[in-house]
N, C-alpha and C positions, 0 to 999 in steps of 0.2 A: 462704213458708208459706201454705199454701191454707188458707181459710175456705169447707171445701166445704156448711156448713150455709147460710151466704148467697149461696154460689154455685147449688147447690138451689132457693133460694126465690127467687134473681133469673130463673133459667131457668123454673122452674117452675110459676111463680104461676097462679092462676086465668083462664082467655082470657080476653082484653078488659079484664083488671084492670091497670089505669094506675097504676105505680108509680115510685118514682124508687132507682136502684141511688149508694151514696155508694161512688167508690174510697176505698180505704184503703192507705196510706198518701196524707194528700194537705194541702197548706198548709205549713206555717211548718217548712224544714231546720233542724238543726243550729248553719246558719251565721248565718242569720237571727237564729233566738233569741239568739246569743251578740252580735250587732250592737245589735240593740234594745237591749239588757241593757247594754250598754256606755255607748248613750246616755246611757239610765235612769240609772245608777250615776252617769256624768257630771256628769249636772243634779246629783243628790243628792251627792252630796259638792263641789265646783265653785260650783254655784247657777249660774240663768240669768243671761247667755245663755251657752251651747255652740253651738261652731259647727260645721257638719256639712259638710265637702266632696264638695256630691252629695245626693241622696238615699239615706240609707241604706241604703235595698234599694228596688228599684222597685214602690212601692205608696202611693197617695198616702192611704189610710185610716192607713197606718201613721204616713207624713209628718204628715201634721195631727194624728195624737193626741199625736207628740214637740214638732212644733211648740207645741201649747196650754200646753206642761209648761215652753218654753222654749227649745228647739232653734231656731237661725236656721239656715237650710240656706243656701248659695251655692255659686255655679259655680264661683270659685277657692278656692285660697289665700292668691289676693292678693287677695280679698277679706276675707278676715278681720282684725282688727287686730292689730296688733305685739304678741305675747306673749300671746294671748287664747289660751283652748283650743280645740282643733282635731280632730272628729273626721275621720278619713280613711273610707271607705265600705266595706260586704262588698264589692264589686267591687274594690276596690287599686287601688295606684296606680303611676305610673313613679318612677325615680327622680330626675329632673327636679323633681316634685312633691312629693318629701320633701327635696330639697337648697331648693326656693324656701320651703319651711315651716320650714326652719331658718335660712334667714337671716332670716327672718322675726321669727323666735324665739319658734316657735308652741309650746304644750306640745299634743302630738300624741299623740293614742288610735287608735292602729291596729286599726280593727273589720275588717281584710282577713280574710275567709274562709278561711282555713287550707288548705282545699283549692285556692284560689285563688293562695295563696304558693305551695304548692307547684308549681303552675306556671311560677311566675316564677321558682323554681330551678331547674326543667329549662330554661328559656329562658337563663337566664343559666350553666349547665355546655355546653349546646350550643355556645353563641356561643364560650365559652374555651377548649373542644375543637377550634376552629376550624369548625366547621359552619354552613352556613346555615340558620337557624332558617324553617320553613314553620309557618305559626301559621293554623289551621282556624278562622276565628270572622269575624263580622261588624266590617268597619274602622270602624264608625261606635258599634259597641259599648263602654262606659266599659271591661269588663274587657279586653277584648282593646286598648283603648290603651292600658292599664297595662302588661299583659307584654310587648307590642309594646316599649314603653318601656326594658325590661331592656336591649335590645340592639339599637337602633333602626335602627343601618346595617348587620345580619346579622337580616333579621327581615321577614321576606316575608309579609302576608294575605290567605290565598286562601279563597274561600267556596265554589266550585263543583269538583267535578272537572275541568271546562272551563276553569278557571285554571291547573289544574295544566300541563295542557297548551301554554298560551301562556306558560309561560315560558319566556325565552330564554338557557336554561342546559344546557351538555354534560351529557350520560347522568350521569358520574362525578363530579357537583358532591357534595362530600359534604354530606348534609344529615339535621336531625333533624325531626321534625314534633310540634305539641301543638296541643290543641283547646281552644276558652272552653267555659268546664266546663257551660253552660246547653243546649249546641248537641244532637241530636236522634241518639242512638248509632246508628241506623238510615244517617240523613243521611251525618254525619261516615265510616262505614265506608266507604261508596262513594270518597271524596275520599281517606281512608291508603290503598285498594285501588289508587289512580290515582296515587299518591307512589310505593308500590311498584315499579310497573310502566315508571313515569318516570326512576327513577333508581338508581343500581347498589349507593350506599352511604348506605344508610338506617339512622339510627340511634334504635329506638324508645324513648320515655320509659319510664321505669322500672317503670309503673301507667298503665292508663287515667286521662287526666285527664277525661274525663267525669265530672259531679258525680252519685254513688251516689243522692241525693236525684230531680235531674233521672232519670237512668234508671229508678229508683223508681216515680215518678211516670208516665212514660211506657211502661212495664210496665203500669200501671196502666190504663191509656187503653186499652191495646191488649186488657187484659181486656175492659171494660165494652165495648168496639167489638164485642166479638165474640154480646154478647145485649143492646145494647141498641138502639135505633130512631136515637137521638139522644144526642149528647156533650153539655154544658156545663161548660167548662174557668173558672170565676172565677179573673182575674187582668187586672193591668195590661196599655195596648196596648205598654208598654216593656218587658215583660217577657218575655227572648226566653226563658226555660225554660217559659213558659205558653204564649209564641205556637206552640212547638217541640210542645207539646202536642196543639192543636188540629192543626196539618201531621198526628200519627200518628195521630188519628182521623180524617182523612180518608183518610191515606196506607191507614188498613185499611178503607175501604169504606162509613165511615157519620159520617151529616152531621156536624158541629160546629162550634160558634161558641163566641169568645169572649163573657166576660161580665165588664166591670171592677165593674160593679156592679150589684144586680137593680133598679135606675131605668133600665138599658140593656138592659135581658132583653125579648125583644120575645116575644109570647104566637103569635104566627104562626108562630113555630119548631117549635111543637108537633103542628101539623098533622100527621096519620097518625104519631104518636108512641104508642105502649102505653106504651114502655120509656125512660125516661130517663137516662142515667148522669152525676153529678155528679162533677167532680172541683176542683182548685187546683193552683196555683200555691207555687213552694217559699217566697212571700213575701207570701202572703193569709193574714191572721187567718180563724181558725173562723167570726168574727162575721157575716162580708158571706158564708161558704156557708150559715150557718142562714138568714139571709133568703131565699137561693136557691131554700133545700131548704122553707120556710114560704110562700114565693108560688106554687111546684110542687103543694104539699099543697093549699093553695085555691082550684088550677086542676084539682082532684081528683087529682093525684100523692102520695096520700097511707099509699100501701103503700111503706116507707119500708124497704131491707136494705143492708149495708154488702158488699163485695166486697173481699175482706182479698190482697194480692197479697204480700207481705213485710211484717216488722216493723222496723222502726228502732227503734234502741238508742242512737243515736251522742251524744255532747256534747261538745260544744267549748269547754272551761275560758275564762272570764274570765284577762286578764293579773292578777296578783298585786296588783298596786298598787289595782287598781279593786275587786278583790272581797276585798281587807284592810278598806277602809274610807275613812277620806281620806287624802289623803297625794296625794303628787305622780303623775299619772295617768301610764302611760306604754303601749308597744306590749306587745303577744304573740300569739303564734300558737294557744296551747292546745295539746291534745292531743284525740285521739279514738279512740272503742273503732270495732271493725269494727260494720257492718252484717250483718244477719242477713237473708238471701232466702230 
């Protein structure tokens, strides 16, 4: 849905009037909120400490406000103690690392992103249909070693089109392909065009797994590139849907930089700048883009219009156990209403 009144006033304004354009949709998915929320619920019913496998979503403003509450985050499972609560992360996990949380005798709160399970069941219907799973995402990424995980000796990750091609597999290898839902709709096409073309029996997942949020957001980018001078994407350097952001403002023609935080905002960016366009990350609180959008304002970016590119509707239910009250915490996936473009 177009917001053609602040589309007007972003194109429009006054010459030489130095303004800053806010996409919209932009910041905190679905998944995110229902992550947080889980922690939150966590502490309160449980008491500190909760332990978090990972950081919950990648953003350390978020990390330290659960930490002060009481969250201990660690890198494993086997870092937590025997029978202590345990949450697992929006990114998911293998099942490796829910079999070692259960010998463990973790009591486990499954904050996996919904959209992100759903992943891991195409991965794991591919592999039992006999396929070789081709998985579109960065190997070094927590979500893609989670799906990875599903089916780890049928489960091949490639990043480039140029891997597709060095694989050393006949025309007729049957195979399926899925993407880490972060990765840049743009990007990814080129890489299923080159699977396509690669092999004879392709078998497509049932939905884009693309995360709606992520292309949201990079819909978004791709507006504000097309009237503004200058991008700033707030969000973590771990944060491949934010870094995926910045690539499509460059990828369309006009500068952009990250900003994990406006202490890191360098004021020389601005140089032959009129037009600013701010956007986020699907795991950046409002809080660190108002300071964005208030240190822009008192470098005179203070004609201030939002750039509306769709609206989100979506929510992703708390598991029953955590959003009853207290009582023994356990996983769930939620449900979710469609998104509105």
């Amino acid at each position: 849905m177009e917001d053609h009144q602040s589309r007007e006033s972003a194109t429009n304004g006054n010459a030489g009037t130095k303004r800053t354009v806010l996409a919209e949709p932009r910041g905190f998915c679905a998944g995110v909120v229902r992550a947080i929320a889980m922690v939150e619920r966590a502490l309160d019913i449980h008491g500190p400490p909760v332990y978090v496998r990972k950081e919950i979503v990648h953003n350390r403003h978020v990390v330290a406000g659960l930490r002060r509450r009481g969250a201990r985050f660690v890198d494993s499972e086997e870092d937590v103690p025997e029978g202590a609560v345990c949450v697992f992360s929006a990114h998911g996990v293998s099942p490796l690392v829910r079999a070692n949380a259960a010998g463990r005798g973790l009591r486990v709160i499954d904050a996996t992103c919904p959209l992100v399970s759903r992943v891991h069941q195409h991965a794991r219907r591919g592999a039992r249909d006999g396929r070789l799973v081709l998985l579109v995402g960065h190997a070094d990424h927590e979500e893609t070693q989670g799906t990875r995980g599903e089916a780890p000796d049928r489960t091949i990750v490639i990043e480039t089109a140029a891997d597709v091609d060095r694989l050393d597999l006949p025309a007729d290898t049957p195979v399926t392909y899925l993407t880490q839902t972060t990765l840049s709709v743009d990007e990814t096409a080129g890489v299923i065009e080159r699977i396509r073309a690669r092999f004879t029996d392709v078998a497509a997942p049932g939905a884009d797994t693309i995360c709606y949020a992520s292309q949201n957001r990079q819909n978004g980018v791709k507006s504000l590139a097309r009237r503004c001078d200058l991008i700033l994407v707030v969000g973590a350097r771990n944060s491949s849907n934010s870094l995926r952001m910045v690539d499509v403002a460059r990828e369309a023609g006009t500068r952009a930089h990250l900003v994990p935080d406006v202490s890191e905002f360098d004021e020389a960016w601005l140089r032959g700048a009129t037009s600013v366009g701010v956007s986020s990350g699907a795991s950046v609180p409002d809080v660190l883009v108002e300071r964005l959008v208030d240190r822009l304002a008192a470098l005179g970016y203070g004609d201030i219009t939002t750039d509306v590119t769709s609206v989100e509707d979506v929510d992703f239910a708390m598991p029953s156990s955590l959003a009853a009250g207290p009582g023994r915490a356990g996983g769930g996936t939620g449900t979710a209403q469609r998104d509105r473009a």
